[in-house]
C-alpha positions as CSV (number, residue, x, y, z in Angstrom):
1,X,95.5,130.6,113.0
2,X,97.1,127.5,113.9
3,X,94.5,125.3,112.3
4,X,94.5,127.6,109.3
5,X,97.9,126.8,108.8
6,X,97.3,123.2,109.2
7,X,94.9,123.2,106.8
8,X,96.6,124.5,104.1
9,X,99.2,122.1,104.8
10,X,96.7,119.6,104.3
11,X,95.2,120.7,100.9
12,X,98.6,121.2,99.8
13,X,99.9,117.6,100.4
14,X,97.3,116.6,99.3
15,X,97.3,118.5,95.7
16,X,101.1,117.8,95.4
17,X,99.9,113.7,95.9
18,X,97.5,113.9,93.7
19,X,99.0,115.3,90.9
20,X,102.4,113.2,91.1
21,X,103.4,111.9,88.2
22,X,102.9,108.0,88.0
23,X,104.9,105.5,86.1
24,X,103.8,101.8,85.5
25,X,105.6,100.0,88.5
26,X,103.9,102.6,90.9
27,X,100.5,101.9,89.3
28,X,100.9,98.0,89.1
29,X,101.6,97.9,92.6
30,X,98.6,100.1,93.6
31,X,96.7,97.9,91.6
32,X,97.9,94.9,93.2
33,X,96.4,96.6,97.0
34,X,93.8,98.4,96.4
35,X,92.2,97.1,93.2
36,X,88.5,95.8,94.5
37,X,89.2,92.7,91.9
38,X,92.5,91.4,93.0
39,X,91.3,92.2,96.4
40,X,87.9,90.2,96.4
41,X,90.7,87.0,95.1
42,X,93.0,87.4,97.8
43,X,89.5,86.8,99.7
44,X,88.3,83.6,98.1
45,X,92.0,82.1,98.9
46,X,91.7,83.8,102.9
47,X,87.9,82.2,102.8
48,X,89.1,78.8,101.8
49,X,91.7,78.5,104.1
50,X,89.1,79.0,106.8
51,X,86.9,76.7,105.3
52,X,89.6,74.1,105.5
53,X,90.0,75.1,109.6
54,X,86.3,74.6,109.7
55,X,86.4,71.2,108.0
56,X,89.0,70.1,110.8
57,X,86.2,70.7,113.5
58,X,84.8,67.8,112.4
59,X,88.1,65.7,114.3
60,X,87.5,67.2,117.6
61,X,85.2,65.8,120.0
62,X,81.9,67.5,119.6
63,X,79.8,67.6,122.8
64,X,76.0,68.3,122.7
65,X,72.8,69.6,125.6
66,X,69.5,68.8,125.3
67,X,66.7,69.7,128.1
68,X,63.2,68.9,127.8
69,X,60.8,70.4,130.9
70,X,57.4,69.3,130.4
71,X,53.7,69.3,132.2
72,X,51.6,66.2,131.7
73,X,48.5,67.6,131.6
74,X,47.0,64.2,130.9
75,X,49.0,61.2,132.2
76,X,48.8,58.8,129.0
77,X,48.0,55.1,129.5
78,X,48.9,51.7,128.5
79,X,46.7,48.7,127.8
80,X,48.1,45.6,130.1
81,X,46.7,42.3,131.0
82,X,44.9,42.7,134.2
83,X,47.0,39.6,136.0
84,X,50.0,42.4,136.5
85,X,48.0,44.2,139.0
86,X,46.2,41.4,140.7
87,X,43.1,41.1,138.3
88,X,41.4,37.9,136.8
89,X,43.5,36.4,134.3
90,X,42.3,37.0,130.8
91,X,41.0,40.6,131.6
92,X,43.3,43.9,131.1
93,X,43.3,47.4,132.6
94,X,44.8,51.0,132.0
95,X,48.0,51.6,133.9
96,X,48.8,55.4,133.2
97,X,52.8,55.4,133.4
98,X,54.8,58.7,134.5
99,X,53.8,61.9,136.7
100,X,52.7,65.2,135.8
101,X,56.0,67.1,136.0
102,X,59.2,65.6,133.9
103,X,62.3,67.8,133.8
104,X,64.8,65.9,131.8
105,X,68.4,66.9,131.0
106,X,71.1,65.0,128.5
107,X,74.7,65.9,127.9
108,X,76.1,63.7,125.0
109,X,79.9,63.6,123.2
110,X,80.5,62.1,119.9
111,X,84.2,61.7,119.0
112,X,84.9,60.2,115.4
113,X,87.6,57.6,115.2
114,X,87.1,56.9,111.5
115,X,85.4,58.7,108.4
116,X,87.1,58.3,105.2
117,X,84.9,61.2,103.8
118,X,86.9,63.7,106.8
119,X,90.3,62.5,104.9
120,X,89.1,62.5,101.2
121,X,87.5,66.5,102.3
122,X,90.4,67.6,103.3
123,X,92.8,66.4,100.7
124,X,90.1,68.4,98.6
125,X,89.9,71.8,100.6
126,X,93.9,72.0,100.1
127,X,93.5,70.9,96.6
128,X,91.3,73.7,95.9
129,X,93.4,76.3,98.0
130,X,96.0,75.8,95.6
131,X,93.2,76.3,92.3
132,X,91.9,79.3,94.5
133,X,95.5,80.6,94.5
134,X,95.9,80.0,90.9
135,X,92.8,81.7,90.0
136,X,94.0,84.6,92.5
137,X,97.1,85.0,90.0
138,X,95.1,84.8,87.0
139,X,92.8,87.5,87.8
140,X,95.9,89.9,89.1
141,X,97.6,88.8,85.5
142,X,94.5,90.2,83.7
143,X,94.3,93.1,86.2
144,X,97.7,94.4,85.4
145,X,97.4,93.6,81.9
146,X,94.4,95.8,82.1
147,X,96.5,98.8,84.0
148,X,99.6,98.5,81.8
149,X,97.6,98.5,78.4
150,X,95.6,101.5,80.2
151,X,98.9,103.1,81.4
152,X,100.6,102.8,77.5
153,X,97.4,103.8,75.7
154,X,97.0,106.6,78.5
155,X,101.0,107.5,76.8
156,X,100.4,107.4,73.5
157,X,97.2,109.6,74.0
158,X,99.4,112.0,75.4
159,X,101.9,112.1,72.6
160,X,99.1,112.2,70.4
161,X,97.8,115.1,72.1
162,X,101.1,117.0,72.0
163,X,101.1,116.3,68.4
164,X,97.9,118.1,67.6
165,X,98.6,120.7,69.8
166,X,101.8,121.4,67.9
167,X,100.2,121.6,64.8
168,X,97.3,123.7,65.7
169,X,99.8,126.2,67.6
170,X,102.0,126.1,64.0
171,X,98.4,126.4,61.8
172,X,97.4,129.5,64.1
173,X,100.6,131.3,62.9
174,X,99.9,130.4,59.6
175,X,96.5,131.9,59.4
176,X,97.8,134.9,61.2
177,X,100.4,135.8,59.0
178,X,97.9,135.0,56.0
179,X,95.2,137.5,57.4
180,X,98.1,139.9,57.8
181,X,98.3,139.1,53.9
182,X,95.0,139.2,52.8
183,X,94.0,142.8,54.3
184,X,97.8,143.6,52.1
185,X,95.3,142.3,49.6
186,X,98.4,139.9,48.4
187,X,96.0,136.4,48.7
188,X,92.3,135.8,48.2
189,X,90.6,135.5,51.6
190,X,89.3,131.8,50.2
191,X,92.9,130.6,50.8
192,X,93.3,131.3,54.5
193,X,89.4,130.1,54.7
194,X,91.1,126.2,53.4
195,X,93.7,126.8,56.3
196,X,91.1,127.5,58.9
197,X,88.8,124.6,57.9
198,X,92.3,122.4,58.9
199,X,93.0,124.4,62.1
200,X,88.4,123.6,63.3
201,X,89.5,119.9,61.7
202,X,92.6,120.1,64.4
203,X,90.0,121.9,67.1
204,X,87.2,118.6,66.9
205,X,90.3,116.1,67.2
206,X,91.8,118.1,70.4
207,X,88.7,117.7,71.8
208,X,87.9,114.6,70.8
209,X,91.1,113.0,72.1
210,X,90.9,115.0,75.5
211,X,87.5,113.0,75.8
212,X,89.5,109.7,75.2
213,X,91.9,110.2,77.7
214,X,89.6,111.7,81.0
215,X,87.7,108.2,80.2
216,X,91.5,106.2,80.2
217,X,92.3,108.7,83.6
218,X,88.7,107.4,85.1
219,X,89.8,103.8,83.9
220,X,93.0,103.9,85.7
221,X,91.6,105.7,89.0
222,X,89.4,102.8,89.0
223,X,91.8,100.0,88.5
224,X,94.5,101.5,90.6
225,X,92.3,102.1,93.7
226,X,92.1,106.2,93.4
227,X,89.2,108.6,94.4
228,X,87.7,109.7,91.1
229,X,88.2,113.3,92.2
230,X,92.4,112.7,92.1
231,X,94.6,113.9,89.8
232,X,96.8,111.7,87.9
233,X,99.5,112.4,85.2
234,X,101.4,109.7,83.7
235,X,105.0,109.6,83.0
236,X,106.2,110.6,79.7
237,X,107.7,108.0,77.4
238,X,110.0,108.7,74.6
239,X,107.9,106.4,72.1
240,X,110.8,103.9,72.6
241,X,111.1,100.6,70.7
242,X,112.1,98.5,73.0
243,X,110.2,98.6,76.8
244,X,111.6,97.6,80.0
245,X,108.8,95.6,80.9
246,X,110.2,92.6,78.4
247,X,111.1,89.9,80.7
248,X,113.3,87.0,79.5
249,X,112.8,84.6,82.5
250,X,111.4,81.0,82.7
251,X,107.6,80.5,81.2
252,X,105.1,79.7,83.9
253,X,102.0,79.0,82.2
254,X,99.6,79.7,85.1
255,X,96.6,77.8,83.3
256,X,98.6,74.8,83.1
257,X,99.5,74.9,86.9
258,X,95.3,75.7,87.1
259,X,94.6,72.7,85.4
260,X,96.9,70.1,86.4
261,X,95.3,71.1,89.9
262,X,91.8,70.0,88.2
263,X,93.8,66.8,87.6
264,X,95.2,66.2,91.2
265,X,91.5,67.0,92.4
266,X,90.0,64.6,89.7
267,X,92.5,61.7,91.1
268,X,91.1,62.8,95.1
269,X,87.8,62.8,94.4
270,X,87.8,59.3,92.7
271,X,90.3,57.9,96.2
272,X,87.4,59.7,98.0
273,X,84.6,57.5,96.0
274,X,86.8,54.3,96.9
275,X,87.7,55.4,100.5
276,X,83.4,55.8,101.1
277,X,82.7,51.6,100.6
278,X,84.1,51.8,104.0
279,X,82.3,52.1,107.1
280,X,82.3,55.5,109.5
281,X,83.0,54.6,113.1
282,X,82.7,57.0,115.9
283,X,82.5,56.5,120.0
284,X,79.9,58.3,121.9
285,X,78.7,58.8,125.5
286,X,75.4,60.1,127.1
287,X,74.6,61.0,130.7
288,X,70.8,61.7,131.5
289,X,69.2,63.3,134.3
290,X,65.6,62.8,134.5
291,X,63.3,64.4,137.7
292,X,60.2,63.4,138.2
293,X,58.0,65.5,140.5
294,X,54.0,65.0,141.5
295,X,52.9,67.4,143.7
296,X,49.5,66.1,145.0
297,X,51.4,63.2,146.4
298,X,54.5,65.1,147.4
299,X,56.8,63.1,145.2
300,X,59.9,63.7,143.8
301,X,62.6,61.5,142.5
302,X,65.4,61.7,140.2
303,X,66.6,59.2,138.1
304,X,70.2,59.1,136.4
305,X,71.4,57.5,133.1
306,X,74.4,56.6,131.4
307,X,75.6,55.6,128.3
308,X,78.9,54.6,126.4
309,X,79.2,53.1,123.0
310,X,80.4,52.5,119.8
311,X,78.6,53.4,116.0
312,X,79.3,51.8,113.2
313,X,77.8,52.9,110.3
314,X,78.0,51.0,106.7
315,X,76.5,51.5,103.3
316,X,76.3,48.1,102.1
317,X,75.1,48.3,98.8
318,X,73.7,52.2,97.4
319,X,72.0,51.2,94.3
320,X,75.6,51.9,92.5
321,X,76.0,55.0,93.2
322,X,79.5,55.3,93.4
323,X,80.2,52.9,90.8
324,X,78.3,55.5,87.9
325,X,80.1,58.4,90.2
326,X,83.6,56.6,89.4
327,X,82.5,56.3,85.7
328,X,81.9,59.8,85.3
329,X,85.4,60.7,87.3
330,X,87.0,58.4,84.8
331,X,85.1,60.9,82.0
332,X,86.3,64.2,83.6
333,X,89.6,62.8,83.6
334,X,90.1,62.1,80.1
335,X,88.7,65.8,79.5
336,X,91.0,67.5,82.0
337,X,93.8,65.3,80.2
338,X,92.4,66.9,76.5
339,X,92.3,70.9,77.8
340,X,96.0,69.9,79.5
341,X,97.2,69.0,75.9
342,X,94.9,71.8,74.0
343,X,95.9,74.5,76.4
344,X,99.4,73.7,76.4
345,X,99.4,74.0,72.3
346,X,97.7,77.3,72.3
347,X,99.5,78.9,74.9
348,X,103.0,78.0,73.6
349,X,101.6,79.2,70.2
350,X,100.5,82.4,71.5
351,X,103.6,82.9,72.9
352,X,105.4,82.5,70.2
353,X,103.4,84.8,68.2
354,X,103.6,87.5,70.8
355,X,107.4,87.5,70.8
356,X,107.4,87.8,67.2
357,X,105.2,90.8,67.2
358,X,107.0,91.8,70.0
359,X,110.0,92.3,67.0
360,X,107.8,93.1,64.0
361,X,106.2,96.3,65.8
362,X,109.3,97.0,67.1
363,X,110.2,97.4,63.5
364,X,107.3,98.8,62.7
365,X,107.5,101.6,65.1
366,X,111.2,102.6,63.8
367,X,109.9,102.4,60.2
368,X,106.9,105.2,61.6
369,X,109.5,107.3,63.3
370,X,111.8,107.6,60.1
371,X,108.1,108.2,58.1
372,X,107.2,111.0,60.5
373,X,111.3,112.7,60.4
374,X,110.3,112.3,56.7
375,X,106.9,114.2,56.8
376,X,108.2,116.6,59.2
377,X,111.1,117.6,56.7
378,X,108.5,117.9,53.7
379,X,106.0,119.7,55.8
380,X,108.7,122.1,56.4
381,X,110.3,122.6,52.9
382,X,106.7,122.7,52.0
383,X,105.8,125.6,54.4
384,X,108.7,127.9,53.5
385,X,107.4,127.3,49.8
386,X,104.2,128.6,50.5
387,X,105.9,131.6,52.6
388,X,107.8,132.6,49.2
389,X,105.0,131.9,47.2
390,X,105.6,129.0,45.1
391,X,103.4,126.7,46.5
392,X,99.8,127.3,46.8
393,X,98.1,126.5,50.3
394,X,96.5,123.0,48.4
395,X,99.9,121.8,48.9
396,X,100.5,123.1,52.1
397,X,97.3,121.1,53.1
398,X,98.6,118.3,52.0
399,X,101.8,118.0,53.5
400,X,100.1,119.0,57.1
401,X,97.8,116.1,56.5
402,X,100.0,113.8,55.7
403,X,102.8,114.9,58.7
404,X,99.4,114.3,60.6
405,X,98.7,110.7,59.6
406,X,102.8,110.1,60.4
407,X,102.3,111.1,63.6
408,X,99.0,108.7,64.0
409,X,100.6,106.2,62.6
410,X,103.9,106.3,64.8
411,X,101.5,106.5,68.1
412,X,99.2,103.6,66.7
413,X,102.7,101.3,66.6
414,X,104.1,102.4,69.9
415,X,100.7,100.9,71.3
416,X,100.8,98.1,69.2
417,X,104.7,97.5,70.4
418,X,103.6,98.0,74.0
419,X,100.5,95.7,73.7
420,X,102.6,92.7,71.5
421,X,105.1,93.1,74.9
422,X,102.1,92.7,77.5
423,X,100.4,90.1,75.6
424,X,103.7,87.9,75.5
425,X,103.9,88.3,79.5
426,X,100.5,87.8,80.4
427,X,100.9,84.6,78.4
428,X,103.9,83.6,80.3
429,X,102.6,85.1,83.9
430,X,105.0,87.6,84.0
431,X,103.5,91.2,84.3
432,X,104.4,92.2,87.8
């Protein structure tokens, strides 16, 4: 019984959860956790950051094992003059150096003092964490973008939906009362036939737009991080003309950041090319344990070895390598310098277009809610017209089709509002 209970708890949390009702804030920031996209970002900028811990390995002593156990199975031998061993001079012999067991052991440590390439890779690694990072904000810009144009579309589908519901519900009545009419034998059956070919016309775009918006619901359950099974309704919006998602602060212009990062890497990589002419120098030490064993003569013996040095390695001359790899730095340069300029000309533009489309749709949507008031006040007159009979149902027709294309067309600029408004922040960095 217990568990019973508990259950039904369960399934009706869970129904009440999934059928909340979301507005844009709530889905941005379950975007921002559990979208796969912005998640697989936050990744890249985790996995660089280990690669730079990584890349600091190569400061730390490094310390190295080598055995080697082997069986001579044939002791090889070395041509010498025969005067080493007591012969007659000008003769040689064989010597056969070594035993038949050789069990060898070497422990070595390396510790670099200098390596101009270890400086110049990490200047790069946190470089690049900072482009990673960038790139992590770019994709969660065009995320949300994504999730808010989804959300308002998701909106305006639903006011378009209400729309066409209202006007099938009112077209219903009016073939009613016109079959109530028609068996009165007071109008031709053809007339309420025109008003049912409207009310099938209202039936295909009911379904139609239904269709649209369980394809924006799968959209968003995707983008947001839901089980495809969920529920989701999205709050209702009063087709304003001005959103709250308008935010006046500074401009960041994320792809400049991105590529003035390109520059700062550019600039490393070519104090990396110049920092390689000079040599790597690094201090090692061996100790060597070798033991010798052959058993037909009971022998055995052990020898140790030591060793402590210093390396010095130096690329004199490389064919000019690095002096055609400085040439072609010197080339990326100038081309990061010409997107810095290019970019920074069409961004500002676009943002100045936004913001004044942000204003002309805003207009635009006022002048569609005044057209729809309009349309909804002839549709009316028109409708009691045909009640009393002065109006045939032509005109009736026409009036609903036109109150119809009103309410299209105020929908169409509440999304076109909505989308000027993200356009403008995405340009600027600004949809959080």
């Amino acid at each position: 019984m217990k568990n019973s209970i508990l259950s039904l708890a369960i399934i009706v949390t869970s129904t009440a959860l999934n059928a909340q009702k979301l507005d844009l804030a709530t889905c941005l920031k379950m975007a921002d956790t559990a979208n796969l996209t912005i998640r697989n970002a936050k990744l890249d900028v985790a996995i660089n950051k280990r690669q730079r811990d990584g890349y600091l390995s190569a400061r730390y002593p490094h310390l190295y094992y080598g055995g080697d156990y082997k069986y001579n199975a044939v002791i090889p031998g070395q041509v010498v003059p025969a005067a080493i061993v007591g012969g007659p001079p000008g003769t040689y012999t064989t010597v056969q150096f070594g035993v038949p067991y050789a069990l060898s052991n070497n422990l070595q440590l390396n510790q670099l003092l200098f390596n101009p390439q270890v400086e110049y890779g990490l200047t790069a690694l946190k470089i690049n964490n900072e482009i990673v990072e960038l790139q992590q904000r770019m994709t969660e810009q065009t995320i949300k973008h994504q999730v808010a144009s989804t959300f308002y579309n998701l909106q305006a589908l639903n006011k378009q939906i209400a729309f066409v519901e209202s006007n099938r519900t009112n077209m219903l009545k009016l073939i009613s009362n016109m079959d109530a009419m028609v068996k009165q034998e007071m109008v031709i059956q053809t007339e309420v036939d025109k008003l049912t070919i409207n009310k099938l016309t209202l039936d295909n775009t009911l379904e139609s737009l239904k269709a649209t918006k369980f394809q924006l619901e799968t959209l968003m359950k995707i983008l947001v991080g839901l089980d495809n099974n969920a529920t989701i309704a999205i709050e209702v919006d009063a087709l304003n003309e001005q959103s709250l998602l308008i935010d006046k602060s500074t401009i960041n212009y994320i792809e400049l950041d991105l590529i003035a990062a390109q520059q700062r890497m550019n600039k490393a990589e070519r104090k990396g090319t110049y920092m390689s002419y000079l040599p790597n120098i690094s201090l090692y030490g061996s100790y060597s344990y070798m033991y010798n064993i052959k058993p037909e003569d009971n022998y055995r013996k052990g020898i140790n070895g030591a060793v402590v040095g210093l390396k010095v390695d130096w690329t004199l001359f490389d064919g000019l390598e690095k002096h055609y790899k400085q040439k072609e730095n010197a080339l990326n340069a100038e081309k990061l310098a010409n997107q810095f300029e290019q970019s920074k000309s069409q961004l500002s533009m676009a943002t100045e277009f936004a913001k004044k489309q942000i204003s002309v749709q805003a207009n635009a949507l006022e002048v569609a809610k005044e057209q729809l008031k309009l349309a909804e006040k002839v549709y009316n007159q028109t409708n009691l017209q045909f009640s009393q009979g002065t109006v045939s149902s032509n005109d009736l027709i026409t009036a609903d089709n036109a109150l119809q294309q009103q309410q299209t067309n105020l929908v169409a600029a509440y999304v076109k509002l909505r989308q000027a408004e993200l356009d403008y922040l995405k340009s600027i960095g600004k949809i959080n």
